[in-house]
C-alpha positions in Angstrom: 25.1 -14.7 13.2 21.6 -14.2 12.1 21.0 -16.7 8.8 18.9 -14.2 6.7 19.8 -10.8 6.2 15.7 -9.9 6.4 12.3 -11.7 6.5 9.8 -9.8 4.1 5.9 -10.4 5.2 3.5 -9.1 3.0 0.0 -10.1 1.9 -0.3 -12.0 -1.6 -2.0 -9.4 -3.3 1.7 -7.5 -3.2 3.8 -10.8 -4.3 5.0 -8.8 -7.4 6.7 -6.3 -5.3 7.8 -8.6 -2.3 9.6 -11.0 -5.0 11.3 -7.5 -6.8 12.3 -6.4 -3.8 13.9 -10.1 -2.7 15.9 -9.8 -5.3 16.6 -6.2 -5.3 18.2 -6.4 -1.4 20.1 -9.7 -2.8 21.3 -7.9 -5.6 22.7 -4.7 -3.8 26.3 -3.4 -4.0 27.1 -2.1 -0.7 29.5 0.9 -1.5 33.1 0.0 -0.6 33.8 3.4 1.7 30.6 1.7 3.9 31.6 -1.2 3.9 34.9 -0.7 5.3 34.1 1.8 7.5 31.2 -1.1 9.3 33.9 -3.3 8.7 31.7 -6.2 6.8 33.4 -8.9 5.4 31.5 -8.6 1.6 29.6 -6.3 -0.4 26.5 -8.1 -0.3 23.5 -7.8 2.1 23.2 -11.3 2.3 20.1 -13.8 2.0 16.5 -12.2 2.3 14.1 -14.9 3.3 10.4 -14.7 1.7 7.7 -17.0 3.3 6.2 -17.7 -0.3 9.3 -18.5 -1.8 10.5 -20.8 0.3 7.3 -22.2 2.4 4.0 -23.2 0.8 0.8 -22.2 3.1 -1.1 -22.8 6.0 -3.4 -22.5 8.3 -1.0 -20.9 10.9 2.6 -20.3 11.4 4.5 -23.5 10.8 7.3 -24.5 12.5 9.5 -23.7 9.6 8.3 -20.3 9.5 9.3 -19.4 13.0 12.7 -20.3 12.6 12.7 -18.1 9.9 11.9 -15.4 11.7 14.0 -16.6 14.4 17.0 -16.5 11.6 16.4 -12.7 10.5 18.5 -10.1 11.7 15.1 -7.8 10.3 11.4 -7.9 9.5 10.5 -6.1 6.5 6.3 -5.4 6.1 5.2 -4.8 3.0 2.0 -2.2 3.5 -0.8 -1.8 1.7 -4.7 -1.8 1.4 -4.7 -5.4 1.9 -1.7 -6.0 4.3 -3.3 -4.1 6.7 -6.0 -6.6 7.1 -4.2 -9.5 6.9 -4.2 -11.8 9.7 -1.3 -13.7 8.5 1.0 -10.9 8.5 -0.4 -9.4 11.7 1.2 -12.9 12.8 4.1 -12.7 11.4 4.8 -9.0 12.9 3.7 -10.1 16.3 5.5 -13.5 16.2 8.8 -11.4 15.1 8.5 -9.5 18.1 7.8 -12.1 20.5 10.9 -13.7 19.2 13.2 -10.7 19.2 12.3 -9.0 22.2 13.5 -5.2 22.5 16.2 -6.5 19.3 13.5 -6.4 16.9 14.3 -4.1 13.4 10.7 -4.0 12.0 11.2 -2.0 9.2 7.5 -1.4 7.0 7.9 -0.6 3.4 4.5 0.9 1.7 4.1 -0.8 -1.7 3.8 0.7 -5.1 0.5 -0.9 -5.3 -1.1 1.0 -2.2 -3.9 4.1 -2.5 -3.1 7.8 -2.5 -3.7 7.8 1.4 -0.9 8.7 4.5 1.9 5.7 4.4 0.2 5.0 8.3 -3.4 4.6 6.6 -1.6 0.9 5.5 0.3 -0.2 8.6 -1.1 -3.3 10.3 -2.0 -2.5 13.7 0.6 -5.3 15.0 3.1 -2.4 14.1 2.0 -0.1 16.8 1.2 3.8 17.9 4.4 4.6 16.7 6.0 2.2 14.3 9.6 3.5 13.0 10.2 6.1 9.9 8.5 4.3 6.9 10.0 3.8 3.1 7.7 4.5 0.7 8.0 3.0 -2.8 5.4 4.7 -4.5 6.2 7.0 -7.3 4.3 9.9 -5.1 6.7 9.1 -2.6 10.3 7.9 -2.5 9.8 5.4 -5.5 11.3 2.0 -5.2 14.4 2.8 -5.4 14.4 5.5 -2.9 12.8 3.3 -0.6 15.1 0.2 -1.4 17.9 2.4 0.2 15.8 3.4 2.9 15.6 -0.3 3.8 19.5 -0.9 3.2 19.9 1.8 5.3 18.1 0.4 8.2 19.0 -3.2 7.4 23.0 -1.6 7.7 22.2 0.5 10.3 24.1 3.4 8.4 23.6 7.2 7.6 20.8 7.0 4.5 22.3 10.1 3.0 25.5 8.7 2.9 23.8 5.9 0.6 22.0 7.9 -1.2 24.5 10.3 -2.7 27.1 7.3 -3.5 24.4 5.5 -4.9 23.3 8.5 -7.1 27.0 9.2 -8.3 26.9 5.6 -9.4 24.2 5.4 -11.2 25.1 8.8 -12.8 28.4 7.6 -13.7 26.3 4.4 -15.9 23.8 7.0 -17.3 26.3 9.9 -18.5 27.9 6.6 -20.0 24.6 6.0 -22.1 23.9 9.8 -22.7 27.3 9.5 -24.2 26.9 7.1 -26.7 23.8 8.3 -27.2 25.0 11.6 -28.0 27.9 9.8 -30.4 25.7 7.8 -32.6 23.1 10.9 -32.9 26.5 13.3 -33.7 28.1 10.4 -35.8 25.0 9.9 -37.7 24.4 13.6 -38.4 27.9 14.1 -39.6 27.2 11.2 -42.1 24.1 12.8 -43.3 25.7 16.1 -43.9 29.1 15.0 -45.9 29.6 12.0 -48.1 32.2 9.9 -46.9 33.2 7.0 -48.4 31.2 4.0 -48.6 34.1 1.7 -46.4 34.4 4.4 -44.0 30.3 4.5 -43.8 30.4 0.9 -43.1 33.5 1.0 -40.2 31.0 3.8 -38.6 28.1 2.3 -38.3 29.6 -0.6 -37.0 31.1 1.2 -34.3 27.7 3.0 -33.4 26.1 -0.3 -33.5 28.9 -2.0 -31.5 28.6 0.9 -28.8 24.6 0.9 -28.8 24.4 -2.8 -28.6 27.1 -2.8 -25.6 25.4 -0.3 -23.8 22.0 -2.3 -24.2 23.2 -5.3 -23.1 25.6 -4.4 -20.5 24.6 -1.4 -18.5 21.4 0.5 -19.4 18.6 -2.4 -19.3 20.7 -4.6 -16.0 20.7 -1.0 -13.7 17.0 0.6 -15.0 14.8 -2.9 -15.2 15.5 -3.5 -11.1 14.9 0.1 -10.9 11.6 0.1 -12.0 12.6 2.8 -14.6 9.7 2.2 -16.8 9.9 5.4 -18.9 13.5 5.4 -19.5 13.1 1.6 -20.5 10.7 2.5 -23.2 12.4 5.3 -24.6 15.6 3.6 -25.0 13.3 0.9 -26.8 11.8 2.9 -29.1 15.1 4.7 -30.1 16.9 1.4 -30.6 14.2 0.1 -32.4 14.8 3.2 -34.8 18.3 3.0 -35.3 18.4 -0.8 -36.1 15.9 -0.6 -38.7 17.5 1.9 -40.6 20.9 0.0 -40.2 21.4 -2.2 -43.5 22.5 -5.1 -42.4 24.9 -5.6 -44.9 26.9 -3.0 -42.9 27.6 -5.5 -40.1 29.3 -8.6 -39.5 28.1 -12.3 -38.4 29.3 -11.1 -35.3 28.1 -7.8 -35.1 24.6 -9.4 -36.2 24.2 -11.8 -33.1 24.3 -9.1 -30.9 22.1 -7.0 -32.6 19.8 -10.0 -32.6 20.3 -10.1 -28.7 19.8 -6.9 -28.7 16.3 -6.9 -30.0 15.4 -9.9 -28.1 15.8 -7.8 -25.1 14.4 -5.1 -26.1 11.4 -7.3 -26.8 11.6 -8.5 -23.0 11.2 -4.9 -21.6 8.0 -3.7 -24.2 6.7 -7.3 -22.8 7.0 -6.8 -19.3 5.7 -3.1 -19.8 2.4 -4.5 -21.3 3.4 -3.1 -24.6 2.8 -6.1 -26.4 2.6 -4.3 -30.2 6.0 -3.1 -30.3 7.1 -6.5 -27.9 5.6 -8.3 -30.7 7.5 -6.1 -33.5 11.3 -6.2 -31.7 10.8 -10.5 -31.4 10.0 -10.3 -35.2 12.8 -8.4 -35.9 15.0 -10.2 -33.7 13.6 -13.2 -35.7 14.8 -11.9 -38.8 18.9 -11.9 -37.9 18.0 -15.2 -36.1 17.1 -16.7 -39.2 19.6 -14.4 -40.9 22.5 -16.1 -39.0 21.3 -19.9 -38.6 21.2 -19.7 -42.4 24.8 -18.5 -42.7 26.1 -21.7 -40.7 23.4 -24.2 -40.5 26.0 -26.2 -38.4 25.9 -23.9 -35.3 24.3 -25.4 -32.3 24.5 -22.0 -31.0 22.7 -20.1 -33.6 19.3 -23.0 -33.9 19.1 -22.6 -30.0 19.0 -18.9 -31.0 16.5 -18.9 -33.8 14.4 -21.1 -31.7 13.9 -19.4 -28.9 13.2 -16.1 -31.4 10.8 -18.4 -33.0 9.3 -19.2 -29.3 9.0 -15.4 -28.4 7.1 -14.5 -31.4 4.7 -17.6 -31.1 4.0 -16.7 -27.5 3.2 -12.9 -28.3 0.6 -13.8 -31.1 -1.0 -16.0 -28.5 -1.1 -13.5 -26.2 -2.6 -10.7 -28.4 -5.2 -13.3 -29.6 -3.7 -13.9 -33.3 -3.1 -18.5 -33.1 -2.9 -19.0 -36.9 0.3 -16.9 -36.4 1.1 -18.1 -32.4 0.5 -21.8 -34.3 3.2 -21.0 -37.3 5.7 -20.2 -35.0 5.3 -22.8 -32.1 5.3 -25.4 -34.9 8.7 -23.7 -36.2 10.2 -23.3 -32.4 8.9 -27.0 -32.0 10.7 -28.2 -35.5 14.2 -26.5 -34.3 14.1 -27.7 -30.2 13.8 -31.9 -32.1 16.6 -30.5 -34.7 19.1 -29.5 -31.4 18.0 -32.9 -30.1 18.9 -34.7 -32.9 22.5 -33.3 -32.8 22.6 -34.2 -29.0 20.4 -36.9 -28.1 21.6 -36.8 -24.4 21.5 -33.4 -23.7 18.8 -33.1 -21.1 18.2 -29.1 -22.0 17.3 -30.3 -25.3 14.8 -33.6 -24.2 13.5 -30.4 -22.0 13.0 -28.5 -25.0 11.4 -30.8 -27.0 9.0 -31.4 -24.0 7.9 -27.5 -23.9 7.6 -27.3 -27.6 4.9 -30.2 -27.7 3.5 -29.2 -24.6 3.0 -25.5 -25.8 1.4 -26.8 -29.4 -0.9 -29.0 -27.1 -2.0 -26.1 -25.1 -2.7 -23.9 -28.5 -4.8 -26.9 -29.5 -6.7 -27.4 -26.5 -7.5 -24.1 -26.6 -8.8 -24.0 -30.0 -11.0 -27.4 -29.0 -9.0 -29.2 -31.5 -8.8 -32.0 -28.5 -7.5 -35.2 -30.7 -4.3 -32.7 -32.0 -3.8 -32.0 -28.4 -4.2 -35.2 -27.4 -1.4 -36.4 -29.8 1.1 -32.9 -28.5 0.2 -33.9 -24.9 1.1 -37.8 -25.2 4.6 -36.5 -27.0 5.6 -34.1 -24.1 4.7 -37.0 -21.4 7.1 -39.2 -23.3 10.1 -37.0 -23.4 9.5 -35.5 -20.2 9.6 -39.7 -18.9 12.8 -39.7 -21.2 14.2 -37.5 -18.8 13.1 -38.7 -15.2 14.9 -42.0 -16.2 17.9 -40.2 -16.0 17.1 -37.7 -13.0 13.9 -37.7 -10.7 13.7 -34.3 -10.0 10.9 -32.4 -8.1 10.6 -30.2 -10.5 10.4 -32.5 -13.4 7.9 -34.5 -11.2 5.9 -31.4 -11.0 6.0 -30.9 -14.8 5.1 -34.6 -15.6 2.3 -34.1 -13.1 0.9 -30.7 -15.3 1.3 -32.6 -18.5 -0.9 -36.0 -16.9 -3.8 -32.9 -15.8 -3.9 -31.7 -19.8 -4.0 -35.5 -20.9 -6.9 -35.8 -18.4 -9.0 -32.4 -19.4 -8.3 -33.7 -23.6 -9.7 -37.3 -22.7 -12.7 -35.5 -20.9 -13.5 -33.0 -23.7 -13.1 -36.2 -26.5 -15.7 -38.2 -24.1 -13.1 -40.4 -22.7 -14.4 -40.7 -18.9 -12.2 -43.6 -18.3 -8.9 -42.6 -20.0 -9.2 -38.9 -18.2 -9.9 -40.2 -14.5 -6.4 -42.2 -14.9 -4.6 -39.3 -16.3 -5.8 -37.4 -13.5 -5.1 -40.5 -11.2 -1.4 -40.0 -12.7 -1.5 -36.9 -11.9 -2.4 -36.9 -8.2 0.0 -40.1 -8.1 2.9 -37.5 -8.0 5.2 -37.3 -5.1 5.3 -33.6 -4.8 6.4 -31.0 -2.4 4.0 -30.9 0.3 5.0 -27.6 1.6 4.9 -25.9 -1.7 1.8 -23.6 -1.8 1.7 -23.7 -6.1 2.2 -27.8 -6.2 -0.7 -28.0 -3.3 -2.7 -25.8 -5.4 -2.3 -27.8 -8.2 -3.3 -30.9 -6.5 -6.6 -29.1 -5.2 -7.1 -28.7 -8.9 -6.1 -32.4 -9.8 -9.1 -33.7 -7.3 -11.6 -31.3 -8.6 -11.3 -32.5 -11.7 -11.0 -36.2 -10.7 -14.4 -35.4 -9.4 -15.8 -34.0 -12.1 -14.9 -37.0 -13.8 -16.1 -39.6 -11.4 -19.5 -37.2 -10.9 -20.2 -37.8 -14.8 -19.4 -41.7 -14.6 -21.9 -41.8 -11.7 -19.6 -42.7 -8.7 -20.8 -40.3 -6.7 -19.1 -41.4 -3.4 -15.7 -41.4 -5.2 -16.6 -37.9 -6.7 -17.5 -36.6 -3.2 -13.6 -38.0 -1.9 -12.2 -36.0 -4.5 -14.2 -32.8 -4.1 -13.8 -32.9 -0.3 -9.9 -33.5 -0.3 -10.2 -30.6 -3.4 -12.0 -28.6 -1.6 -10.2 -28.9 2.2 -6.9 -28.0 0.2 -8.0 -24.7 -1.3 -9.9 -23.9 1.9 -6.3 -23.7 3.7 -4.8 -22.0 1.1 -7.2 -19.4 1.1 -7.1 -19.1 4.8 -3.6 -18.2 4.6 -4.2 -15.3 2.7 -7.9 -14.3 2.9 -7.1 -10.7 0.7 -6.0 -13.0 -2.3 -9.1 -12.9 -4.7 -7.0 -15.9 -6.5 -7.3 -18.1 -3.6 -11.0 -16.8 -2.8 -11.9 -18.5 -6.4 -10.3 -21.7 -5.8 -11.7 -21.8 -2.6 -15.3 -21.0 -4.3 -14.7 -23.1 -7.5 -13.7 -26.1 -5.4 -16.6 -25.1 -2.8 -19.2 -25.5 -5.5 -18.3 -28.6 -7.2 -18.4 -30.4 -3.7 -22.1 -28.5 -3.0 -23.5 -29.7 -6.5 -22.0 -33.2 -5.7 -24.4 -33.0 -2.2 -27.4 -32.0 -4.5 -27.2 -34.6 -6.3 -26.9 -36.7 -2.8 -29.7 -35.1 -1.3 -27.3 -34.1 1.4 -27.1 -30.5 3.2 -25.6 -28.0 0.7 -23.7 -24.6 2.3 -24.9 -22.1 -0.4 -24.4 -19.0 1.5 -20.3 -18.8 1.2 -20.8 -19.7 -1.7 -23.0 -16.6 -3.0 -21.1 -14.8 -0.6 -17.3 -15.6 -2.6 -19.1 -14.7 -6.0 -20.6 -11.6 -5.1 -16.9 -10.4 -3.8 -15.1 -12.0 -7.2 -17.3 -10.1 -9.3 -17.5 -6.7 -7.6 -13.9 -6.6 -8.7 -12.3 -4.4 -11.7 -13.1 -6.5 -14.8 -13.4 -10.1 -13.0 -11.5 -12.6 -15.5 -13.9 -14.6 -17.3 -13.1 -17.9 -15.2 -14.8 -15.6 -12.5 -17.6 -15.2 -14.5 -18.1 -18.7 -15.4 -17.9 -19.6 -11.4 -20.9 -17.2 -11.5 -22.9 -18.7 -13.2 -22.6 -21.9 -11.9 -23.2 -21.2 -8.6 -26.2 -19.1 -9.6 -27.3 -22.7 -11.4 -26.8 -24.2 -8.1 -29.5 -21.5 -6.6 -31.6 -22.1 -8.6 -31.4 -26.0 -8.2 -31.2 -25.7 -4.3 -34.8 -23.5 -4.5 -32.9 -20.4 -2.9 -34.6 -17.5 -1.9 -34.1 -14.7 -5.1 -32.1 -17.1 -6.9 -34.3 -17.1 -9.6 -34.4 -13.0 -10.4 -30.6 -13.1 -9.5 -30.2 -15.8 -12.1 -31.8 -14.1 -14.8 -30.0 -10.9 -14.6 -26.7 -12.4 -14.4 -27.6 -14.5 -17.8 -28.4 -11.4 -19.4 -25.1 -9.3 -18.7 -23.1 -12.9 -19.6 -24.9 -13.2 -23.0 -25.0 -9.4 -23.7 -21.0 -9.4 -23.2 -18.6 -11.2 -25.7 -19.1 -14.7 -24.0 -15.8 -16.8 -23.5 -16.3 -20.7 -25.2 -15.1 -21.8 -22.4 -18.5 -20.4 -20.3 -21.0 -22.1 -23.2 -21.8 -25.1 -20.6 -22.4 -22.6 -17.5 -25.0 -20.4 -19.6 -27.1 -23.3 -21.1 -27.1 -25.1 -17.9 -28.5 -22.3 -16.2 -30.7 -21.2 -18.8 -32.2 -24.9 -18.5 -32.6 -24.4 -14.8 -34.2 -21.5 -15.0 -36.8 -22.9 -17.6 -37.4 -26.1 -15.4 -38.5 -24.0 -12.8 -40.4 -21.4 -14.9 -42.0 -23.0 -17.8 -42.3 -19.4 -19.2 -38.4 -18.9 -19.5 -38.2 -21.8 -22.6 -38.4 -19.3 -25.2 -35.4 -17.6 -23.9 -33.7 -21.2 -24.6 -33.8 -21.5 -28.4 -31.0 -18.8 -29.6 -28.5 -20.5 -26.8 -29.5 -23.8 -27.7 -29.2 -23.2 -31.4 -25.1 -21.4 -30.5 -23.9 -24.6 -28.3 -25.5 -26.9 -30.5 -23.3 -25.4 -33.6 -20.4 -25.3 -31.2 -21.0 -28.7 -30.4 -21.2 -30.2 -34.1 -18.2 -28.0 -35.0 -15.6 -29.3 -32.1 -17.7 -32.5 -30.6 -16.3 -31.0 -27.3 -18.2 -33.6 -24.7 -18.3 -31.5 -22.3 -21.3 -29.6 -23.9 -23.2 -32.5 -24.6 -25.1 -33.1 -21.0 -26.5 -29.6 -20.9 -27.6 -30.0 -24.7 -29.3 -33.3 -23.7 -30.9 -31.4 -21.1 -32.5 -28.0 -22.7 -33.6 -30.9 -26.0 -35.2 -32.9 -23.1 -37.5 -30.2 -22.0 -38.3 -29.0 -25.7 -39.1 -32.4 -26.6 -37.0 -32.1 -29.2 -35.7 -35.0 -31.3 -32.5 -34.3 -31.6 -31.8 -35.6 -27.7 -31.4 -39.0 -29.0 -27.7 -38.4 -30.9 -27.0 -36.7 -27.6 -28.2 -39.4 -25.2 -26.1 -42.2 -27.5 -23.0 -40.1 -27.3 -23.6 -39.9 -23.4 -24.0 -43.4 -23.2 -21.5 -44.4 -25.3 -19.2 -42.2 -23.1 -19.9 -44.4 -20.6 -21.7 -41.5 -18.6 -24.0 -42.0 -15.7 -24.1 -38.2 -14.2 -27.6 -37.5 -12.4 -28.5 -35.0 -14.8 -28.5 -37.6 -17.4 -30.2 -40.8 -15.4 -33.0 -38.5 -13.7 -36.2 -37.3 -15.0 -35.4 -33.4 -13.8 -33.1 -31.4 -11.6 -35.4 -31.0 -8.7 -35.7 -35.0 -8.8 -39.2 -35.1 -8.2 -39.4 -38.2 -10.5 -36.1 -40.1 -9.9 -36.5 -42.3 -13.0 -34.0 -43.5 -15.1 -33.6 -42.1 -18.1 -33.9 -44.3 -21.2 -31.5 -43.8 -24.3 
């Protein structure tokens, strides 16, 4: 017997839909008339294997990954725009087939994702003339949940209309059940406006209509629609819940009744969230906050209750962050972080609440960081390494290795910014030090990321052999990645990121320097729709490294892209990329210098505001060719750092005059 149930290949642009529809096939009820007339032994499909899930990537299938697809009694393809030019799921398909023979059940599913073409347009070739009847989970089409019995069906090898009209009795059945109390609480509430009724029998009624909403809520509406996909129907029972509690007094309820209103609107928080709709997200966590704080203060002594009010706290804090308000985010991280050390106190040994304590740090020293307060984040960061330590003495887990080996990277990038070269290359040491999952695609990425920085580091201290290690083995790791799944724009801007901090390191080497794929990956990363400003900031540094390297058009194609980035709302985080290219450009060009004044005079300010060290190099550099006095505090803070980067011990970029520069 086949171990998996289906293998689902699909390109990583579609992950979303591949993981839904993982658990979607898990999750399915098989109706009991089918599954006594096939005569299975459950309800349940059975295991669905995903490759990313389970297997990290590579260069070609793995040995792991073609017993996989040995183990499935199906292949399910994922179609799209980008699937169909995948080469790693044309090899999956193809490998399938070779293993299956005439057995094979390749069943293609078009995701929601693809255009407004024919479901064919999006089949990889490896399907065939004539691959089998597709689903179609677009809403133009079947939907998803039309197409996830469409897959059932084939996976069962059963009548689909048979499926289909038990399924839709089912799920009429759950919704006449929600119409209904619906219905009652709109009736029961009318009634009350129209006649007065006593106050006790006022309060027994809207108890009930709350007891019944909150029920339905929790228990059938949100678990059957949010698989579903049922966006609209999600939303509208928000906003009419959202209406009814907050014209509920809550003296009308009890402690109990409270609590699950409060769970109530924490979920209901959860759905605006994952619909994007982050002002009424944000305005059902602070309401849920409210009976958090309502109940905690009615019996301080409940464990239960503090875990509650601090994960409200933690909901609320993450949505101001999101939407870009940290004074709030910062009130209630601080608050989440207070009650997660409170629930330790009561429970020293309780490993959820060491964990707890961990995140809440860890989440304070990422608001920090953020808000180039680098010695607060220094002192969040070094608390979340301690209690995640705490709990590897008592259980070594990979995943708590993977955790300690994230915190060690944020310790490293707060040493950098605060000028400490030594302290962040053995944080990122640590880091690297990790025994992690070698077939796990995220932990490999993260390790790509951990020897990019390492050489960043090692680049500035002016080891440039050691910086070279790191930025090859940085670089050789996002190259596979990427080559597993050359659609994902992700991957293409590690590859490129890591691509250009080994080329730079070569400059500086005066060894040969690919700039071509280079030029190549950022002109594809920003002819996307509205490239992240991480993208942007690539951009510019490879444009820097054009204009080092002498590259034919660099120079015009420099200047254009530093106009759009300083005519748009400039990210901090891109300060460094735009002054060192503005520099460049003026090294070259004599006439560009006046352009460097205004930028000079904004880092400068950001500099003396944070002391973020990472801007002091290119502010030593655009000073240097101004002959302006205030390189020397630069140069002594460079020096004190303990930096030896090229940029700083040369006379200029093109290294005409390799002399060492004098503090």
């Amino acid at each position: 017997m086949p171990q998996y149930c289906a293998f689902i290949s699909y390109s990583h642009a579609d992950a979303r839909f591949a993981r839904a529809l993982q658990r979607d096939l898990e999750k399915f009820r098989i109706p009991q008339p089918v599954v006594a007339r096939l005569g299975r032994a459950g309800d349940r499909l059975g295991t669905v294997f995903r490759d990313v899930s389970d297997l990290g990537a590579a260069p070609k299938l793995t040995d792991a990954l073609t017993a996989a697809l040995g183990e499935a009694a199906a292949l399910i393809v994922v179609c799209s725009q980008v699937a169909v030019k995948s080469a790693w799921v044309e090899q999956e398909i193809l490998e399938y087939r070779r293993l299956h023979g005439d057995r094979a059940i390749v069943l293609p599913v078009v995701s929601p994702q693809a255009g407004d073409g024919p479901a064919e347009a999006y089949f990889p070739a490896a399907l065939g003339d004539m691959p089998p009847l597709a689903a179609d989970a677009r809403k133009s089409a079947e939907g998803r949940r039309g197409a996830l019995l469409k897959l059932v069906a084939g996976l069962l090898g059963t009548g689909l209309d048979e499926l289909i009209r038990r399924d839709a009795r089912r799920r009429q059945q759950r919704l006449v059940a929600g119409i209904g109390v619906t219905a009652a609480i709109a009736l029961s509430m009318a009634v009350l406006a129209g006649f007065a009724i006593s106050a006790r029998e006022d309060a027994k009624r809207r108890l009930s209509q709350s007891e019944d909403l909150i029920g339905f809520m929790l228990d059938d509406l949100r678990g059957q629609l949010a698989p579903l996909g049922q966006v609209g129907v999600l939303k509208s029972v928000g906003d009419k819940a959202l209406d009814y509690f907050e014209s509920l007094p809550d003296g009308d309820l009890t402690e109990s009744a409270l609590l699950r209103k409060s769970r109530a609107l924490y979920q209901i928080g959860e759905v605006y969230f994952e619909l994007g709709e982050f002002a009424a997200a944000h305005e059902s966590f602070g309401l849920s906050l409210e009976q958090a704080r309502l109940l905690a203060a009615a019996d301080p002594a409940s464990t239960d209750r503090l875990f509650a009010l601090s994960q409200a706290e933690f909901w609320v804090g993450y949505a101001a962050w999101y939407a870009g308000d940290l004074d709030r985010a910062e009130q209630h991280l601080q608050a989440y972080h207070q009650a997660a050390w409170e629930l330790h106190g009561r429970a020293p040994d309780n490993p959820d609440w060491i964990m707890e304590t961990c995140w809440g740090a860890n989440n304070l020293g990422s608001l920090a960081f953020g808000r180039a307060r680098y010695l607060e984040a220094l002192g969040y960061f070094q608390e979340a390494l301690a209690r995640i330590d705490l709990l590897l003495a008592q259980e070594a887990t990979l995943e708590r290795r993977f955790e300690r080996s994230a915190i060690h990277s944020w310790l490293g990038s707060t040493h950098y910014h605060l000028g400490q070269l030594e302290q962040s290359g053995a944080a990122f040491r640590q880091a690297l030090s990790a025994e992690l999952d070698p077939d796990n695609a995220l932990h490999r990425e993260e390790r790509a990321y951990h020897h990019g920085k390492l050489a960043a580091v090692e680049l500035h201290r002016g080891d440039l052999d050691s910086a070279r290690a790191h930025a090859d083995a940085a670089a050789a790791t996002a190259a596979v990645l990427a080559e597993s799944d050359p659609d994902s724009m992700e991957l293409l801007y590690t590859r490129a990121a890591q691509g250009s901090q080994r080329a730079r390191i070569n400059l500086f080497l005066r060894e040969p320097v690919e700039y071509a794929p280079l030029a190549a990956a950022v002109e594809r990363l920003l002819g996307a729709d509205r490239p992240p400003p991480k993208w942007r900031a690539l951009a510019l540094a490879v444009a820097d490294l054009g204009v080092r390297l002498g590259e034919p058009g660099a120079v015009e194609g420099a200047r254009q892209l530093l106009g759009t980035a300083t005519a748009e709302a400039d990210p901090a985080a891109a300060a460094r990329q735009r002054l060192d290219l503005a520099v460049s450009l003026a090294e070259r060009d004599p006439a560009e210098r006046a352009q460097l004044g205004d930028l000079l005079h904004a880092v400068a300010a950001r500099y003396r505001e944070t002391g973020d060290f990472d801007l002091a190099l290119p502010l030593l550099r655009g000073y240097r060719l101004l002959d302006d006095p205030a390189i020397a505090g630069l140069a002594e803070a460079l020096a004190t750092a303990g930096s030896r980067h090229p940029d700083f011990t040369r006379g200029d970029a093109a290294f005409n005059s390799p002399q060492e520069y004098q503090p």
